[in-house]
N, C-alpha and C positions, 0 to 999 in steps of 0.2 A: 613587593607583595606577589608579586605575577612569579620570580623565581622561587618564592619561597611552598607557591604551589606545586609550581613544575617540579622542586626538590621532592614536594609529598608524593606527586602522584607517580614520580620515578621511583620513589620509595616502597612504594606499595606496590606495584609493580614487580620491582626486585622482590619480595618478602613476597608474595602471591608466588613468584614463579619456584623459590628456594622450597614452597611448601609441597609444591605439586612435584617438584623433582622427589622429596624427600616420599614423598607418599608413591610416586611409582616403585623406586628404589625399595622399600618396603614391603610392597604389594608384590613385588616381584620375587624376592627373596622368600616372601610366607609363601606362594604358589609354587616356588618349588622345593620350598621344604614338605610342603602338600602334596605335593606330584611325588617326590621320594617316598614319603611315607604309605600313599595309597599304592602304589607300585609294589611297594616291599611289603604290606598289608596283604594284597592281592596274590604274591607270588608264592607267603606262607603259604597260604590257605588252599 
């Protein structure tokens, strides 16, 4: 019973940390497709 917690909460653990990589990863790529675009927005004009 005691391992089959320690499975869970390593588990969740894992999956908590794969979400938050995924979400920088993400957040990173949109900000600078944001940064390109405001940039090249701004240098039209």
């Amino acid at each position: 019973m005691v391992a089959l917690c320690y499975y869970a909460i390593s588990f969740a653990v894992c999956f908590c940390e794969l979400i938050l990589i995924y979400l920088l990863l993400f957040s990173s790529i949109y900000l600078d497709r944001a940064e390109l675009y405001v940039s090249f927005h701004f240098q039209g004009s």
